[in-house]
C-alpha positions in Angstrom: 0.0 0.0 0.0 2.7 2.7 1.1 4.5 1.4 -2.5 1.8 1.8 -4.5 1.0 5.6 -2.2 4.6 6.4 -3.3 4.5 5.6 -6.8 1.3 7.5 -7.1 2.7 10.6 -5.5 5.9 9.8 -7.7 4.0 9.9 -10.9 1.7 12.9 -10.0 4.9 15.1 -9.3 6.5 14.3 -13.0 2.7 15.0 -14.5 2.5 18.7 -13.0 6.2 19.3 -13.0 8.4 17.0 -16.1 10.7 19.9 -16.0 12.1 19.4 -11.8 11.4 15.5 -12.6 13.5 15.7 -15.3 16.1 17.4 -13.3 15.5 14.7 -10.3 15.9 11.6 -12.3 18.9 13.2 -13.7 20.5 13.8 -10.2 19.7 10.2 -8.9 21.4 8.9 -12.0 24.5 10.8 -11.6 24.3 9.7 -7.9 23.8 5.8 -8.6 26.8 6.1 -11.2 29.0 7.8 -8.2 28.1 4.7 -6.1 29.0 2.4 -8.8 32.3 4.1 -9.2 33.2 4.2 -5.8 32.1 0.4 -5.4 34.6 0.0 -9.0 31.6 -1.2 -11.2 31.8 -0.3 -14.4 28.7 -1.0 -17.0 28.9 -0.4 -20.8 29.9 1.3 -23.1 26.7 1.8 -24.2 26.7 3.1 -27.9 24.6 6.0 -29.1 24.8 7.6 -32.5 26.8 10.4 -31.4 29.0 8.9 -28.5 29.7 5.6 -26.5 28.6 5.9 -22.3 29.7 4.2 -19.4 28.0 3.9 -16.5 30.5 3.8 -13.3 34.1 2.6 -13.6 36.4 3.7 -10.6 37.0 6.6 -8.3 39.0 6.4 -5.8 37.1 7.5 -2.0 40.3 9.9 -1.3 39.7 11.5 -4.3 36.3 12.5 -4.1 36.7 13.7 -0.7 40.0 15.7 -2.1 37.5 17.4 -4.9 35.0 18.0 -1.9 37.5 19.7 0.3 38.6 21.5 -3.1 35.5 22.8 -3.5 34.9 23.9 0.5 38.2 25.9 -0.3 36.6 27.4 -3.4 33.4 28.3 -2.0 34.5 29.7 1.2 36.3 32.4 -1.8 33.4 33.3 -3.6 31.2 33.0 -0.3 32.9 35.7 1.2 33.9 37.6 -1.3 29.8 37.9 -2.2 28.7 38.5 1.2 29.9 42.2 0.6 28.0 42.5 -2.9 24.9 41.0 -1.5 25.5 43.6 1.3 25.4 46.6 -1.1 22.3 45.2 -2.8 20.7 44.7 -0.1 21.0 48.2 1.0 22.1 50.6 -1.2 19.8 48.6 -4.1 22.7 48.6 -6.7 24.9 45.7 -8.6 28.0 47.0 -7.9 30.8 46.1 -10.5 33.3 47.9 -8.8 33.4 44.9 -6.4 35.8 42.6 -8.1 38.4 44.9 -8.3 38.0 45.9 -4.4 38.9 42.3 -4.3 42.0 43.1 -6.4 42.7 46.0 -5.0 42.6 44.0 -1.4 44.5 41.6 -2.6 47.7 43.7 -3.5 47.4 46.0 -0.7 47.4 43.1 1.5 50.1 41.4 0.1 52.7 44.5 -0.8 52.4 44.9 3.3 53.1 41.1 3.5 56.2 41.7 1.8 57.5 44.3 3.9 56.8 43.3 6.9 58.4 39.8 6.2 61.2 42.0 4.5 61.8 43.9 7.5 61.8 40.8 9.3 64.6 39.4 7.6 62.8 36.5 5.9 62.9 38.4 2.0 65.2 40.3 0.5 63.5 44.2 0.8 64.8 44.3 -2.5 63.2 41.6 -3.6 60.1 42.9 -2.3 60.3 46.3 -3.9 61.0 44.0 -7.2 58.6 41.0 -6.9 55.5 42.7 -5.9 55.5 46.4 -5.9 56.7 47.1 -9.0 56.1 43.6 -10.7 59.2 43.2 -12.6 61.1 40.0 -12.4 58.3 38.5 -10.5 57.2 34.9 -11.9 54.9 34.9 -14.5 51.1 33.3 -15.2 51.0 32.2 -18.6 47.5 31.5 -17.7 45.7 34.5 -18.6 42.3 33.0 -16.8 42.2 33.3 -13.3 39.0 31.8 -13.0 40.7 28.8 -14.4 43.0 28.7 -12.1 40.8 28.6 -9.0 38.5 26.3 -10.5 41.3 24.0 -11.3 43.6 24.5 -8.9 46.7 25.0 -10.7 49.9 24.4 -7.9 51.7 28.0 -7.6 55.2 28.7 -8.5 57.4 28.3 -5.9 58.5 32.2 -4.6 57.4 34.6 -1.7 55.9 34.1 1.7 53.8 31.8 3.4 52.1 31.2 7.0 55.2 29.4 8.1 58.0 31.4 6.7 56.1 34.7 8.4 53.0 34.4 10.1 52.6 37.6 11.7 53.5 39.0 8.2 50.3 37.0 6.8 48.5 38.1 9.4 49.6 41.7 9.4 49.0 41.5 5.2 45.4 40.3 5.9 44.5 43.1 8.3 46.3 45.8 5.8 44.1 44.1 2.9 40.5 44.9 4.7 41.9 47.9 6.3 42.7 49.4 2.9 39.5 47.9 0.8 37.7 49.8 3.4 39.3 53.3 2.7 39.1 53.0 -0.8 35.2 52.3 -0.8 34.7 55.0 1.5 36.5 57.4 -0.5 34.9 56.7 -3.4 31.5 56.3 -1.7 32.2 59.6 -0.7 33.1 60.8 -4.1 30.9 59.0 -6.2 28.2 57.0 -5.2 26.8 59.9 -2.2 26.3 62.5 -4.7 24.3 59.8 -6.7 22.4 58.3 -3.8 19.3 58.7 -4.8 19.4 58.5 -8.5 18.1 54.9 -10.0 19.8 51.4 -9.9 20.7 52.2 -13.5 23.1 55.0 -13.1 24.4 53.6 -10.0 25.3 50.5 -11.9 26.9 52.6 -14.6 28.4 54.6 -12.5 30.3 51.7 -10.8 31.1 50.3 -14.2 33.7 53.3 -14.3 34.6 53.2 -10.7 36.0 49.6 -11.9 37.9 50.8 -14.4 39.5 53.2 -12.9 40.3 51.2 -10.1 41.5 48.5 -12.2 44.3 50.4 -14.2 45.2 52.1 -11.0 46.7 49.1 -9.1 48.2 48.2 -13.0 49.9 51.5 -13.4 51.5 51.4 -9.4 51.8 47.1 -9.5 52.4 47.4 -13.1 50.4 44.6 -15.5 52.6 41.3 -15.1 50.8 38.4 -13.1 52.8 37.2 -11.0 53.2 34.3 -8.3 53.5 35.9 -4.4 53.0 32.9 -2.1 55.3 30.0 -1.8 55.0 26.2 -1.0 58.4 25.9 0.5 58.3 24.2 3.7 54.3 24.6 4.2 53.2 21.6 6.1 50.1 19.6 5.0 48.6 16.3 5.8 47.4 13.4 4.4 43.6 12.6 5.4 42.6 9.6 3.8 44.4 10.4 0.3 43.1 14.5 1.3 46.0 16.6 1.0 45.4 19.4 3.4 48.1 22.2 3.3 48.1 25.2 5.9 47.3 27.7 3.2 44.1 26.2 3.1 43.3 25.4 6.6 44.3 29.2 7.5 41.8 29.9 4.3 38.4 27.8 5.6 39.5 29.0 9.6 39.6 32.7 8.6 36.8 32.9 6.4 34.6 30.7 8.3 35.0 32.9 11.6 34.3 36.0 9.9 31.2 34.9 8.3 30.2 34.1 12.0 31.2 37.6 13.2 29.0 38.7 10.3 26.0 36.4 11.7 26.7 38.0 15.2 26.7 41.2 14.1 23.7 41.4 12.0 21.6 39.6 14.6 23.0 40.8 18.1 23.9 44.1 17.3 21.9 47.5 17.4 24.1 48.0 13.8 22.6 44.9 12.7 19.3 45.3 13.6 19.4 49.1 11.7 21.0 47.1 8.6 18.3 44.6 8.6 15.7 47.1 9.0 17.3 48.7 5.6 17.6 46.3 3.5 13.3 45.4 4.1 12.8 49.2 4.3 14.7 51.9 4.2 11.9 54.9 3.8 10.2 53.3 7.0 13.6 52.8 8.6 14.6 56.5 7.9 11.1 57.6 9.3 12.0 55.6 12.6 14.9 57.7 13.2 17.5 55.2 12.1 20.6 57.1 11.0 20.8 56.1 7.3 24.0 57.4 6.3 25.7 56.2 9.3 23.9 52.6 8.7 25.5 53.1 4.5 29.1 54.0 6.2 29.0 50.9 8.3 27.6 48.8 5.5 30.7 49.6 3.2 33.3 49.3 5.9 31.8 46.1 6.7 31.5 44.7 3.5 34.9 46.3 1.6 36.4 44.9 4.6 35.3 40.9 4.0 36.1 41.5 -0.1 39.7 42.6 0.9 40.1 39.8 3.5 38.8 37.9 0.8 41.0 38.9 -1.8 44.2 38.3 0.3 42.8 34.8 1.3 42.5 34.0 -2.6 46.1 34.7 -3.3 46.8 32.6 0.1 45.7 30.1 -1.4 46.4 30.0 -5.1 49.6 32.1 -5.2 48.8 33.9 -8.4 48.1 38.0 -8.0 47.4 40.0 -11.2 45.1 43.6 -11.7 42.5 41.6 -13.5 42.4 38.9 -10.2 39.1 40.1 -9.4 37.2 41.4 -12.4 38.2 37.5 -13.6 36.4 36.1 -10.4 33.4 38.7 -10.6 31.5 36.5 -12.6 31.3 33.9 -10.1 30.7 36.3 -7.4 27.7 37.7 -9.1 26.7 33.9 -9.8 26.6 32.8 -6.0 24.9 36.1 -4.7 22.1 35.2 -7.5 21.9 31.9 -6.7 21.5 32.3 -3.1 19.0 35.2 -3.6 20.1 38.9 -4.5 19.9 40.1 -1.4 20.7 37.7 1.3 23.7 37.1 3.0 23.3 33.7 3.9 22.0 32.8 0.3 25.1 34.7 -1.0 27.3 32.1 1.6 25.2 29.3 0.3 25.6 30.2 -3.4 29.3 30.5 -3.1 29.8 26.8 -1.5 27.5 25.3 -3.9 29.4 26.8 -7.0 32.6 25.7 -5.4 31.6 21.9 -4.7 30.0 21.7 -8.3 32.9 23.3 -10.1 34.8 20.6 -8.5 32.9 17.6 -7.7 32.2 17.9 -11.4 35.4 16.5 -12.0 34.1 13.0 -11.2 32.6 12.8 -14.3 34.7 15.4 -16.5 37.9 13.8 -16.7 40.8 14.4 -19.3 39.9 17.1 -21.8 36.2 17.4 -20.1 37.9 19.0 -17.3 37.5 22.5 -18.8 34.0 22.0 -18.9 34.0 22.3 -14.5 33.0 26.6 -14.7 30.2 25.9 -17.1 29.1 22.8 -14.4 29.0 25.5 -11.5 26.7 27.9 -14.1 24.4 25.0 -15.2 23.3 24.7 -11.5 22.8 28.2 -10.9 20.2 27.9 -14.3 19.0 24.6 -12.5 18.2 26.5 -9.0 16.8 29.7 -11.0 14.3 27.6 -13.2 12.6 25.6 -10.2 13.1 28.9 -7.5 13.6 32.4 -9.4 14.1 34.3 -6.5 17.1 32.2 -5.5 17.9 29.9 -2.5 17.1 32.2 0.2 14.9 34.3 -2.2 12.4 36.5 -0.1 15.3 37.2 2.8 17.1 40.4 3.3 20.4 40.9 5.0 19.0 37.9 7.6 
């Protein structure tokens, strides 16, 4: 009775929905075929006119747990580096394309003080520092013009510069210089651009930050100069070997940083009088005004708060993949934008969410994208975004603000 009161309610979801049975059929095939690869059974190939299939074959356990962790590493990124877009939507109502190159303009702040300071430390030659990173030349170059590509597929950097264990208080100094900076820059031109045009549309606003990224952009390339380069280095960085998981302290100090401020962020928006004005905002900012919040003051705090996570963000992105170039962040900008949308324009939990789901399917993707397929894995991460937007258009977390 229960089988038959299954099938029935089976059947009546593909009649009034093919589309998201389609989708769910296709999901529990891709699972069954994970299960026969990690049990090693391999069915086929099965010919079709245009290609031959296999179901299953072998995966190693290790190795889908190393894609998994890949893809925590990824997402924690993207998920912090959108909490600070989402944040500007959310209150300011604006797409900001400015955003990626805070992250770049983060990143090189934060690193050109991690130079110094390990410089002045004695563990780099200063000039080497003034060489490698401030002024780019004879710095190790990317011949990968994609950075995207090299998240996603987590090219291993060059072996030059510093790391957590060479000069920790550096890293940490660098990382603190990073948001520090981000946050001064967005408030100057906050100041300069965006209040004189605070209540003009989304439009202009958009526009508007269309230039700001330029300018910003070839700004850090006329004082960093254009080169990418690699800045981090993997000499004599510990890691460990969990089950066939390599686990290195770049990314450890990645997951640990990001995943403490993102509960700082929690705290603050739920404990905090701040918080409680933001949220108010971001639902209603004519009735919040009327109340007496203090709006400007509430806009102030929402850019230092969020220019301060994309910096940290953008440091903890070289941290981890070594390479540093003025286009780092416009290149990852499109995945930003992806995860806030995903998670629900908005929302800074969906934009969290978003950010570890496009990190896990860029990479668990690889399971089935192997060889020359493995180019395909940023296209993966976009098809679920589609996939989420057909069946909810308002996103994940559609419907919730800055809570």
């Amino acid at each position: 009775m229960d089988a038959n009161a299954t099938v029935e309610r089976g059947l009546g979801f593909a009649r009034s929905s093919p589309g998201a049975a389609a989708v769910a059929a296709f999901a529990a095939l891709l699972l069954l075929d994970l299960l026969a690869k990690l049990a090693g059974v391999a069915l086929g190939p099965l010919r079709t006119p245009w290609f031959a299939l296999w179901f299953g074959g072998h995966v190693g356990l290790g190795q889908v747990a190393g894609y998994v962790w890949d893809g925590v590493v990824i997402g924690a990124i993207i998920g912090l580096a959108s909490i600070g877009l989402s944040l500007t939507y959310s209150i300011l109502n604006f797409a900001n394309f400015a955003h990626g190159d805070y992250i770049t303009a983060g990143a090189f702040s934060g690193w050109a003080a991690t130079y110094v300071i390990a410089g002045i430390g004695g563990l780099l030659k200063i000039s080497e520092t003034a060489v490698h990173l401030l002024t780019g030349l004879g710095a190790h170059r990317l011949e990968d013009a994609d950075l995207v590509s090299l998240v996603l597929l987590r090219t291993p950097p060059l072996q030059a510069g510093a790391n957590i264990v060479l000069s920790p208080a550096a890293v940490v100094i660098g990382l603190a210089v990073a948001a520090a900076a981000t946050v001064a820059l967005a408030l100057v031109l906050d100041r300069l651009v965006y209040r004189p045009m605070r209540d003009a549309d989304g439009i202009s606003l958009l526009i508007a930050s269309i230039g700001v990224a330029f300018a910003v952009r070839y700004f850090v390339a006329l004082v960093f100069g254009n080169q990418r380069r690699i800045v981090t280095s993997g000499e004599d960085l510990p890691s460990v070997n969990l089950g066939g998981v390599i686990v290195d302290a770049h990314e450890v100090t990645l997951v640990v940083t990001a995943a403490v401020l993102m509960v700082g962020l929690h705290v603050l928006l739920q404990r905090t009088k701040l918080g409680k004005a933001m949220r108010a905002m971001a639902d209603n900012r004519s009735l919040a005004q009327v109340t007496g919040i203090p709006v400007e003051r509430v806009i102030t705090s929402t850019w230092l708060i969020g220019a301060g996570l994309t910096g940290a963000a953008g440091f903890l992105l070289v941290l981890s993949q070594g390479g540093l170039g003025f286009q780092t962040g416009w290149l990852l900008l499109l995945l930003v934008f992806a995860a806030v949308i995903m998670g629900g324009i908005g929302s800074i939990y969906g934009a969290i969410a978003g950010g570890l789901l496009i990190g896990l399917a860029s990479r668990v993707s690889l399971v089935w994208l192997q060889g020359d397929l493995a180019s395909f894995a940023r296209p993966t991460a976009f098809a679920l975004m589609i996939l989420v937007l057909l069946f909810r258009p308002s996103g994940i977390f559609g419907g919730v603000k800055t809570a």
